[in-house]
N, C-alpha and C positions, 0 to 999 in steps of 0.2 A: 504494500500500500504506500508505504515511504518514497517508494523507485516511481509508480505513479504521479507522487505529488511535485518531485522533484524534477520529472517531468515537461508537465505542465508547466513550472514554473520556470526551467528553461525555454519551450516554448513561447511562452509569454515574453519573456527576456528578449528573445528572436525578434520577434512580430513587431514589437516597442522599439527595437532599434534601429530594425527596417524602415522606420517613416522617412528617416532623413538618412543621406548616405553622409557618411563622414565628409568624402572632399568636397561636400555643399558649402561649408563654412558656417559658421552660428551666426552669421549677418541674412535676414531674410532677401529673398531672389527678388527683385523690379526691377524697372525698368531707370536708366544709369540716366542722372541730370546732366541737360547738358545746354548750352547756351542756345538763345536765342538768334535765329540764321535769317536774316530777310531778305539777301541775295537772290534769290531763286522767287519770289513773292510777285513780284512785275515784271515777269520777262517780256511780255508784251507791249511794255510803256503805256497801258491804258492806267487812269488812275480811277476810272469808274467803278462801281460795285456791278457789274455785269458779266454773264457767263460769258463764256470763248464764241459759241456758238452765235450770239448776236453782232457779233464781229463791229461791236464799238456803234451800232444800231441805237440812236436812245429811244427813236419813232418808235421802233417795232416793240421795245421793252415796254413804253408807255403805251400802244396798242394791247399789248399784253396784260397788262397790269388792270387793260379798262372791260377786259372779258370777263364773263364769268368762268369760273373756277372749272368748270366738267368742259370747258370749251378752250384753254390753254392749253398748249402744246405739252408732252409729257414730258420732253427735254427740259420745259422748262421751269414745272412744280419740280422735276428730281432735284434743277440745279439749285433752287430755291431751300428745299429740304437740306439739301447736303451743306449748304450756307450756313445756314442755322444751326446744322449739327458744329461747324468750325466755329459759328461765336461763340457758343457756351456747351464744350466738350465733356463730357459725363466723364468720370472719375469718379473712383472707390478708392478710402483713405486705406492703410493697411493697418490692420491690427497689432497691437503688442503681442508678442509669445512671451509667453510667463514663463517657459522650458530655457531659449535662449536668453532673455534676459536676467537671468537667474544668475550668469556667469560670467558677464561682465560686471567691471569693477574697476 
């Protein structure tokens, strides 16, 4: 019964040390900070808030703009969607571990 419990209790041991592999480091894994790049931002020299596809068009944006919604072009609710996704980009803070923070010091 002893050889059973002792076991298991290696088992255990296993399973538990398996979540994280040693050469992970005790620093949780994201994504690395890194500076702000704006080179690549205007390669087009427009300074306007307009997709590629209107090709610097303001007519046709304001044409657009003055349609109803089921009658705009689908290029360009996506491109309006995905706009909005870039001004305020969804982010999850990371949690503290209580296992690795335990060992720094």
């Amino acid at each position: 019964m002893a050889s059973y419990i002792i076991l298991v209790a290696l088992a255990l041991v296993c399973v538990v040390q398996a979540q994280r592999p040693f050469y992970a480091g005790l620093s949780p894994i994201g994504y690395p900070q890194t500076a702000e790049n704006d080179l690549l931002s205007n390669r087009f020299g427009e300074d306007e808030d307009q997709p590629i596809e209107a090709r610097g068009d303001g007519n046709l944006i304001n044409r657009f703009n003055a349609m109803p919604i089921d009658n705009q072009p689908f290029w360009y609710l996506n491109w309006r969607q995905y706009n909005a996704l870039r001004q305020r980009p969804q982010t999850y803070p990371q949690r503290p571990n209580s296992f690795i923070n335990r060992f720094r010091k």
